[in-house]
Structure formats: structure tokens, C-alpha cells
C-alpha positions in Angstrom: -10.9 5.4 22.4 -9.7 3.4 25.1 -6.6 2.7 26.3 -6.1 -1.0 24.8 -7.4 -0.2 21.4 -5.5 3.0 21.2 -2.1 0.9 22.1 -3.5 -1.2 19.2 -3.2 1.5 16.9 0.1 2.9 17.6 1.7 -0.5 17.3 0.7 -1.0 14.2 1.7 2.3 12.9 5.2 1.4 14.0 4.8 -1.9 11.9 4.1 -0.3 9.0 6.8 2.4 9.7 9.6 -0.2 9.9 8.1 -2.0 7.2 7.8 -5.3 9.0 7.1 -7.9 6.8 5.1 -11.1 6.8 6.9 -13.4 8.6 9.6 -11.0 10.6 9.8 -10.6 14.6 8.7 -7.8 16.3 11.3 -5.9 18.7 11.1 -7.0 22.3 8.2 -6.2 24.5 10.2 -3.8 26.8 11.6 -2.1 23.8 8.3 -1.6 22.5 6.8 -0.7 25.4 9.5 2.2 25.5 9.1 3.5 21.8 5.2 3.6 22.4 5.8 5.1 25.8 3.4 2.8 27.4 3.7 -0.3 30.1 4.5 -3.4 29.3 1.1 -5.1 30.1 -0.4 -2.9 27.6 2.0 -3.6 24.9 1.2 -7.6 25.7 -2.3 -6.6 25.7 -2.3 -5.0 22.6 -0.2 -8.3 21.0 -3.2 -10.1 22.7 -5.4 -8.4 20.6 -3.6 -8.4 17.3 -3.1 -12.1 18.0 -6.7 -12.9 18.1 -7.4 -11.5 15.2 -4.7 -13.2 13.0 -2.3 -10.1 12.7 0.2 -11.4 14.8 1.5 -14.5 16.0 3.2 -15.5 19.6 6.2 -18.4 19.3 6.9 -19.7 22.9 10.6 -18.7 23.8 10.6 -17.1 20.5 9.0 -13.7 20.5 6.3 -12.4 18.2 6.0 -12.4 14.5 3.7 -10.5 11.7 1.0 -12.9 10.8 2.7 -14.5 7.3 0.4 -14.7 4.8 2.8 -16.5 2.1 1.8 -16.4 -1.2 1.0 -19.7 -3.4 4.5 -21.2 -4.5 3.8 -21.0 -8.3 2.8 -17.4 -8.4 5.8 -16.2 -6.5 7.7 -18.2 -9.0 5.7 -16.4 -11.4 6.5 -13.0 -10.2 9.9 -13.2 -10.1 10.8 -12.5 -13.6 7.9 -10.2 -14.1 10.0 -7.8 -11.5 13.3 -8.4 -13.0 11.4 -7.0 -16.1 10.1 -3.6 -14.4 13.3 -3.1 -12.7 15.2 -2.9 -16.5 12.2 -1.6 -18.6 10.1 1.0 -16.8 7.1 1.0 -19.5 6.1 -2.8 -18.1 4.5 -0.5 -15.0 1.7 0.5 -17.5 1.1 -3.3 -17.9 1.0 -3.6 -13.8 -2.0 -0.6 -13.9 -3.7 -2.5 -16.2 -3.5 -5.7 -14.1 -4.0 -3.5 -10.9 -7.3 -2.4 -12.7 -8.6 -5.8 -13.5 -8.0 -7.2 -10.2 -8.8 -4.0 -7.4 -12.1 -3.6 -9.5 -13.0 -6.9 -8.3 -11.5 -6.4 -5.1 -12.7 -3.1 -3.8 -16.7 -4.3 -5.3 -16.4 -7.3 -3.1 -14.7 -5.6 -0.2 -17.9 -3.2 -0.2 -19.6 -5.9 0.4 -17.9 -8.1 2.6 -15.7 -6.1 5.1 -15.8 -6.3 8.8 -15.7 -4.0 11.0 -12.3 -5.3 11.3 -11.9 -4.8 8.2 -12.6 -1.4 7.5 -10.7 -0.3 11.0 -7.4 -1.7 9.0 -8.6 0.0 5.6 -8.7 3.4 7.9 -5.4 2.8 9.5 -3.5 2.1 6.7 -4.7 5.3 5.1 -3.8 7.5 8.3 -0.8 5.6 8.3 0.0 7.1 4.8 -1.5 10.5 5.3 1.0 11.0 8.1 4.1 9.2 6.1 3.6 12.0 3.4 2.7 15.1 6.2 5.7 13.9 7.4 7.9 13.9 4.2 8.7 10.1 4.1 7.8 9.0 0.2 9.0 5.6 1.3 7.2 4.8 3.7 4.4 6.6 2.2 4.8 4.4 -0.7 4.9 1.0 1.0 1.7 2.4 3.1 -0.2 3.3 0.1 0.5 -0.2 -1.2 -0.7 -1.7 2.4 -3.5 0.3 1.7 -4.3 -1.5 -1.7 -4.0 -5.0 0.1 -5.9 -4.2 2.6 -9.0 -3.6 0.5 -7.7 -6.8 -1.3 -8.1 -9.2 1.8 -11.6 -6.8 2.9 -13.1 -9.0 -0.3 -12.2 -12.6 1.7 -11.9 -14.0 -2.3 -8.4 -16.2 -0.9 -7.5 -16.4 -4.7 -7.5 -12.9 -5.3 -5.9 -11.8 -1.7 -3.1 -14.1 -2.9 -2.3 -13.2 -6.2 -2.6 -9.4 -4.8 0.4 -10.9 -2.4 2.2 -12.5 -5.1 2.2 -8.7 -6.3 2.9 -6.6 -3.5 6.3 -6.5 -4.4 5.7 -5.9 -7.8 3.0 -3.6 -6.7 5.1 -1.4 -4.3 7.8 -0.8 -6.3 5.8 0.5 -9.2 3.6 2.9 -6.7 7.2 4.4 -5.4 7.8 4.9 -8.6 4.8 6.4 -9.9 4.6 8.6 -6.7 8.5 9.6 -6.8 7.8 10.6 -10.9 4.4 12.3 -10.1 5.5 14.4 -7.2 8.5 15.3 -8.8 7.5 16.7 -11.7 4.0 17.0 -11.1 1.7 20.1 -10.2 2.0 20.5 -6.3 -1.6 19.3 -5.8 -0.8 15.8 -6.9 -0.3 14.7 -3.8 -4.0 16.1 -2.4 -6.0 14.6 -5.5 -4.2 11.6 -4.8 -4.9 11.4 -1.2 -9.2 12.7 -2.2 -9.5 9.3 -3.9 -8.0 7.3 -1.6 -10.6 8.6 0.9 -13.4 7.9 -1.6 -12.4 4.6 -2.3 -12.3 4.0 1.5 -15.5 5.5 2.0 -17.3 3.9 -0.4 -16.2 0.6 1.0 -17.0 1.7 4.6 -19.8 3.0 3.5 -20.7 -0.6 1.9 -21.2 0.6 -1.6 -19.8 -1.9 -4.5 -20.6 0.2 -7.5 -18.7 3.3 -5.9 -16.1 1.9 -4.9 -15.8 0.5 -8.4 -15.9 3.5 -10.0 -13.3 5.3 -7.5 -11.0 2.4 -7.5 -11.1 3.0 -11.9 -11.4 6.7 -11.8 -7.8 6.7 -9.4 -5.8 4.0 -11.1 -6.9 5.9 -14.7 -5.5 9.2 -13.5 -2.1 7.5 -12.5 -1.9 6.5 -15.9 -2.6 9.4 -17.5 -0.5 11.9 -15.5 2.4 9.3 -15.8 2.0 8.8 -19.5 2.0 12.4 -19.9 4.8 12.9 -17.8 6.5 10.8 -19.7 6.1 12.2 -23.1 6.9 15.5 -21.4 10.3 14.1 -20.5 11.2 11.8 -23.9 10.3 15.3 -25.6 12.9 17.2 -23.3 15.5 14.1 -24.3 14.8 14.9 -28.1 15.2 18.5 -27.9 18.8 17.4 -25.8 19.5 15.5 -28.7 19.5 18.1 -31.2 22.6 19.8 -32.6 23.5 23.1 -31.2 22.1 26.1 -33.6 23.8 28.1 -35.9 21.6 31.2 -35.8 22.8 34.1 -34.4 
């Protein structure tokens, strides 16, 4: 890899570290330069780069933003209440699945189709990103990258409705998946987090691979087992609140 593109890469794994958002400024080239531990002509290289290719954007006397991709007006409207709603029922997350399942099977079948080889480089980084987040221990971060993950397929389909209701959701989105992932690895056998990780990778291969029905499949097949293990986990834990509920027995 050369030295440009690998500068490329590790700025954008500290974007999705500090969860930058759409719209927020990037530290100062000097004090990026220092974090990555390169120059500062590479750093402004590497914003170059990102630039041209509509990830970031350079303000004159200003400093450097994350490309915003703002969501339609009425569907953020739209969303509001819909997270108000998750946030003080939690059984409204199996609703989000469902919707996540109706929309990333359109998604990933078109982004199998359509992505770039710009594309598919930001599918693959957003995965390493959040194999190394959960190598590391960071279920935060792990959770926001997982969700990146998910949008990144999303705007691999270039459908502009689609990418911005997907938008519209991300916050929904992300704090259902650090939920999910904080009640599955929890409670969960300890190879939850390896299964999870095996479809991700199939899902991203069978888009790099340029393969709509598979990635169909993989995209059904990994939103169906979230379901199930969080379904079952919990019954497992409204059973436990029962049994909790019971008064104490007589029997010797």
C-alpha cells in the first residue's frame, strides 16, 4: 500500500473512533498529523483525497468537515418520535429488525450490483474498523462501527431514497445495534461475537464479490439470527423476573 492511501486509512479509522459526525470539523492538521504520527503534507494529502471523493469537505479559514449527508427534513421529523418510543419501550427494536430487513435486503442486492471500487474499499474499512473496536474491548465504538457498516452497504446501492431514509435511521439504527450487541454479549454464549462477525464478512463478500442473491440471503440470514437470540434472551430473562416474583417457599 502506499504511503498516501495508507494515511487515507488511518484517518478514517480515527473518524470513526471519535465518532465524527456528518457535519462536525476535524481536529487541526498539525494535531492530526501528530496522532497519526505522520507529516503534515501527508495528512493534507490524505484530506485531498477524501475530499475528492466527497468524504470530506475543506471551508477556507475554516478547517475541514465530514461530508454532511443530511437527511430529508420530513423523515427526520419522522424519526423523532419513533426514538422517543425505543428509548421507553424496548420491544419497538423488533419493529426496527423488521424495517432493517425490508430495506438492507434491497440495499445490500443493489449494492452487489452497483458498488465501486470505492465503494467496497469503505465496506472493508468499516468492517476492520469494527473488528478492531471489539479486539480491542470498545462495544461502543464497535457498535457505532457496525452501524457505519450497515450504511455503507446502504449508499454502495446509489438508490438516494433508500441511502436517506437509512440516514433518517442511523440514529435509530445505532442505538438499537448497542443494544442488541450489549444484551447478546452479555448474556449470550461467548461465540456470539465470532458468528456475528462470520456474517458480517459474508455479507461483505458477497457484495465485493458482486453477487445480489447472496448477499440477500446473508443480509436475511444475519438480521434473522439477531432476532432470534434476542427474543430468546428475552424470554430467558422475563422467566427469571417471574420466578423473582414468586413468594418465598414453605417447604423444608
Amino acid at each position: 500500500m502506499r504511503l498516501a492511501d495508507h494515511v487515507v486509512e488511518k484517518l478514517l479509522a480515527l473518524v470513526q473512533a471519535r465518532g465524527v459526525q456528518p457535519g462536525q470539523r476535524l481536529p487541526a492538521e498539525r494535531l492530526l498529523a501528530a496522532e497519526l504520527g505522520v507529516s503534515r503534507t501527508s495528512v493534507r494529502e490524505a484530506i485531498q483525497k477524501l475530499t475528492s471523493q466527497g468524504v470530506l469537505s475543506t471551508r477556507r479559514g475554516d478547517g475541514t468537515y465530514v461530508q454532511s449527508n443530511a437527511p430529508a427534513e420530513w423523515l427526520q421529523e419522522a424519526m423523532g418520535p419513533l426514538a422517543r418510543l425505543i428509548d421507553s419501550d424496548q420491544h419497538y427494536r423488533y419493529d426496527v429488525l423488521e424495517t432493517r430487513h425490508a430495506l438492507e435486503s434491497s440495499t445490500a442486492w443493489l449494492a452487489a450490483q452497483r458498488a465501486t471500487a470505492e465503494d467496497k474499499a469503505h465496506i472493508q474499512r468499516c468492517f476492520d474498523v469494527m473488528v478492531q473496536h471489539q479486539q480491542d474491548g470498545h462495544s461502543e465504538l464497535a457498535a457505532r462501527a457496525d452501524a457505519q457498516f450497515h450504511l455503507a452497504i446502504a449508499e454502495a446501492s446509489h438508490n438516494l431514497v433508500l441511502v436517506q431514509v437509512m440516514h433518517s435511521l442511523f440514529t435509530v439504527v445505532l442505538s438499537t445495534v448497542a443494544h442488541n450487541r450489549h444484551v447478546m454479549f452479555r448474556l449470550s454464549a461467548p461465540h456470539t461475537v465470532q458468528e456475528l462477525t462470520l456474517q458480517h464478512q459474508s455479507l461483505m463478500q458477497a457484495i465485493l464479490d458482486g453477487d445480489p442473491q447472496r448477499a440477500r440471503e446473508c443480509i436475511g440470514e444475519h438480521l434473522e439470527h439477531v432476532r432470534l437470540t434476542i427474543q430468546q434472551l428475552d424470554e430467558d430473562q422475563a422467566r427469571r423476573e417471574r420466578s423473582m416474583r414468586l413468594p418465598p417457599s414453605d417447604l423444608p
